[in-house]
C-alpha positions as CSV (number, residue, x, y, z in Angstrom):
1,X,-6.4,-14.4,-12.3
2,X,-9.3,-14.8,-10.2
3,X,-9.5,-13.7,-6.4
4,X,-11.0,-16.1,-3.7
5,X,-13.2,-14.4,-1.2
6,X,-11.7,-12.2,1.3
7,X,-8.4,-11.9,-1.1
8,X,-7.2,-8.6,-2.3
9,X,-4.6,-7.9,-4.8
10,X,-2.0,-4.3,-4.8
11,X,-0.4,-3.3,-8.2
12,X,1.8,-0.6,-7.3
13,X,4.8,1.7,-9.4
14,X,8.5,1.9,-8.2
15,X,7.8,5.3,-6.9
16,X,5.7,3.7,-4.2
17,X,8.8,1.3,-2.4
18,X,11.4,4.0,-3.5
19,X,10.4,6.3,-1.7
20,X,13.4,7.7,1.4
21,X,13.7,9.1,4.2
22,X,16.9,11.3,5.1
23,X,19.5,8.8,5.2
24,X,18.4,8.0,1.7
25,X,16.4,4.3,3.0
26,X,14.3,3.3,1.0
27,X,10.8,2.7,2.2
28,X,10.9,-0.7,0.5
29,X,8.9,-3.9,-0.1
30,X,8.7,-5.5,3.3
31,X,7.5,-2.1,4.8
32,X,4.8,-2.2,2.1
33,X,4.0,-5.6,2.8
34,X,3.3,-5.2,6.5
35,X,1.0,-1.8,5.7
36,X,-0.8,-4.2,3.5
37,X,-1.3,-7.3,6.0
38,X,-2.0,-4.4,8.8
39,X,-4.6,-3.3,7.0
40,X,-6.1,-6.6,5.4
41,X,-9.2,-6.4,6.8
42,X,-10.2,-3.1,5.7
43,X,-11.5,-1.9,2.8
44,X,-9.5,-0.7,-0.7
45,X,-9.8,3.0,0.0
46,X,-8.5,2.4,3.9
47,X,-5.7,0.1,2.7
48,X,-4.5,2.7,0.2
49,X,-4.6,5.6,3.0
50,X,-2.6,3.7,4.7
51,X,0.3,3.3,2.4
52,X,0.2,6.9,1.7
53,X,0.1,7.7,5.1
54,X,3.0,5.4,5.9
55,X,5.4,6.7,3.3
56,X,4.4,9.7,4.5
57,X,5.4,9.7,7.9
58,X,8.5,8.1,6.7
59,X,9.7,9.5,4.1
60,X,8.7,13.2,6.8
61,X,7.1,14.4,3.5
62,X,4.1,14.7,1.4
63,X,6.4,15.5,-1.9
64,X,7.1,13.0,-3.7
65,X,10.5,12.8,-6.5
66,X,9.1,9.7,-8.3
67,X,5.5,8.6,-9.9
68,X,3.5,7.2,-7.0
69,X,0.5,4.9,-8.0
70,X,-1.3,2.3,-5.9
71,X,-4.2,0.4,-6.8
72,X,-5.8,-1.7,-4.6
73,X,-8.9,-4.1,-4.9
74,X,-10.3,-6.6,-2.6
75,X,-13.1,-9.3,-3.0
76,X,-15.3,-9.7,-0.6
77,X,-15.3,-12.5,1.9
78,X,-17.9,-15.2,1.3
79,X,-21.5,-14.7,2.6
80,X,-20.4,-10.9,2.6
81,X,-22.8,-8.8,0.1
């Protein structure tokens, strides 16, 4: 696979949508999704602050029951160094 400029791609564990909040929602892809386009046009290390954060708040805790693993990387748009 080969990114175009300005792409970015997330690989991510189960632990990472699974996560719930006290009625036992999960966080889920389409939550994860929207953290990812929200923070498109920041860098890797902002983008996966924010997902952390995000599960954070919803889940109401920094404990998590499962493995939790994102990896994030982004190519730089073109003409960017």
């Amino acid at each position: 696979m080969i990114l175009e400029p300005g792409a970015a791609l997330a690989l991510y564990t189960d632990g990472v949508v699974e996560v719930t909040d006290n009625d036992d929602t999960e966080f889920g892809v389409e939550r994860l999704e929207k953290t990812l386009r929200e923070s498109a046009s920041r860098p890797a290390e902002e983008t996966i602050r924010a997902v952390v954060r995000r599960t954070q708040d919803f889940s109401g805790t920094n404990i998590y029951g499962d493995d939790f693993t994102i990896v994030v990387v982004k190519r730089a748009a073109a003409g960017m160094p």
